[in-house]
C-alpha positions as CSV (number, residue, x, y, z in Angstrom):
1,X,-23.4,21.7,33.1
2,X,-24.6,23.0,29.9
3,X,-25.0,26.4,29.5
4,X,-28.1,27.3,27.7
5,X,-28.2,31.5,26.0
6,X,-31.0,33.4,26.2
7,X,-31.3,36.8,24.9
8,X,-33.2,39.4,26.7
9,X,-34.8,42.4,25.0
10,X,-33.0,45.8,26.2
11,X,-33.9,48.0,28.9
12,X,-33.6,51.5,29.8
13,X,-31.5,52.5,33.0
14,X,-33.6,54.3,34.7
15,X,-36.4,50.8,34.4
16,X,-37.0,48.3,36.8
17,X,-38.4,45.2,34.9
18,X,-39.1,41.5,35.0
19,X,-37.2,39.1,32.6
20,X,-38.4,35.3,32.3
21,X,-36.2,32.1,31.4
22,X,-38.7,29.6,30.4
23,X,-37.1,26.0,31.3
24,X,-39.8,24.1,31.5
25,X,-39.0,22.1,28.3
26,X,-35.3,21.5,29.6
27,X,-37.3,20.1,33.0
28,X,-39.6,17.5,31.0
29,X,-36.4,16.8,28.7
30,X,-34.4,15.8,32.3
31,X,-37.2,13.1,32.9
32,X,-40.0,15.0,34.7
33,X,-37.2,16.8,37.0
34,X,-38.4,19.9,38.5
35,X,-36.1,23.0,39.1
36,X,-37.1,23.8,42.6
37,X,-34.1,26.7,43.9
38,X,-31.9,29.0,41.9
39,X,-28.3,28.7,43.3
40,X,-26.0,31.6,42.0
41,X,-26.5,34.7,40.2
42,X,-23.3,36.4,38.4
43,X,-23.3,39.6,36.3
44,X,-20.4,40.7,33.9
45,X,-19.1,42.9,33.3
46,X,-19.4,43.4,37.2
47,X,-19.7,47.2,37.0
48,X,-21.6,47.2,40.5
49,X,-24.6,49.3,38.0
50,X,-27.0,46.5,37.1
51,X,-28.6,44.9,40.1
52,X,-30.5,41.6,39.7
53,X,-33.0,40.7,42.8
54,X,-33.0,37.5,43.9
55,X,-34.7,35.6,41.4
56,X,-38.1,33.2,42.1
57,X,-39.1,30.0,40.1
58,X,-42.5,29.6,39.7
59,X,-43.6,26.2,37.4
60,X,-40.1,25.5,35.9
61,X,-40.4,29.9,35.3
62,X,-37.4,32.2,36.7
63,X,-38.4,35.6,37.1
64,X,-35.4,38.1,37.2
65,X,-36.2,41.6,38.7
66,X,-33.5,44.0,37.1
67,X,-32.7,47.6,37.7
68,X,-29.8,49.6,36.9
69,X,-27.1,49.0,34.1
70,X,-24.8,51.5,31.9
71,X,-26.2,53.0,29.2
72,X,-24.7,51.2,26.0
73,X,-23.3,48.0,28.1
74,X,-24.4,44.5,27.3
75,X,-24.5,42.2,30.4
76,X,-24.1,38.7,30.7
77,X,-26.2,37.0,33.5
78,X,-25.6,33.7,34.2
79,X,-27.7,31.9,36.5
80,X,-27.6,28.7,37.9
81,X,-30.1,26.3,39.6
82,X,-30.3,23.0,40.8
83,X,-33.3,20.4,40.8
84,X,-35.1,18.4,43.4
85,X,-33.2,15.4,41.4
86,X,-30.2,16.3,42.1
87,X,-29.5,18.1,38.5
88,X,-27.3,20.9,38.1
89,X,-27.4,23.7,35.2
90,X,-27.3,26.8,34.0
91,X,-28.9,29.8,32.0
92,X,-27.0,32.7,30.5
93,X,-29.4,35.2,29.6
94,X,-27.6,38.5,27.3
95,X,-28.9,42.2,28.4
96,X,-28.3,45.1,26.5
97,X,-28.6,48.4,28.4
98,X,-29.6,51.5,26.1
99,X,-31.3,54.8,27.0
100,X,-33.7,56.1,24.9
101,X,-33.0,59.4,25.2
102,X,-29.1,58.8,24.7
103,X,-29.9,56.9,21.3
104,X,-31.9,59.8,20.3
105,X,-29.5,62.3,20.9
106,X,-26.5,60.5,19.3
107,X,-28.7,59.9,16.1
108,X,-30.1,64.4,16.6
109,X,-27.3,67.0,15.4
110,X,-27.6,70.4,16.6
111,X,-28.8,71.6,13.4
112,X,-31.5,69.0,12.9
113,X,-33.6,69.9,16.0
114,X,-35.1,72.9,14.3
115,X,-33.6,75.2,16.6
């Protein structure tokens, strides 16, 4: 397998949100093979806070639905699929986890806030 890094934008806690991994290029590359079922998700660090639903494939497309995560964590997801040839691979896509409001008030002293 080769693993193939993808880098995800962040997201807030609090979000739920859908993250793509584009593979059609690695399917025409693999002789017109088509990824037809994702096999295994894994999440680390395993923290039991970010929660990935079972993701669907739509034209060589995964689609991720995440929730969750620790503010200021950065999670790899790896995901593997398989092909109705018989191929085997894998996608490791890096999520960084940051609330807003937590960036803001790390960057807002008490005696910048006008108050």
């Amino acid at each position: 397998m080769a693993d193939r890094i993808i880098n995800w934008p962040e997201k807030p806690p609090e979000a739920r949100l859908d993250y793509l991994a584009d593979l059609t290029v690695w399917a025409a590359q693999a002789l017109g093979d088509v990824i037809d079922e994702v096999a295994l998700v894994t999440i680390e660090p395993d923290d039991g806070a970010l929660v990935v639903d079972a993701p669907t494939i739509t034209n060589g497309v995964v689609t991720a639905w995440i929730s969750g995560g620790t503010h200021g964590t950065r999670y790899a997801i790896t995901i593997e699929f398989s092909t109705a040839g018989g191929r085997e691979d894998r996608f490791i896509a890096l999520l960084p986890v940051v609330d807003l409001a937590e960036r803001v008030a790390d960057r807002v002293g008490a005696d910048q806030t006008g108050g």
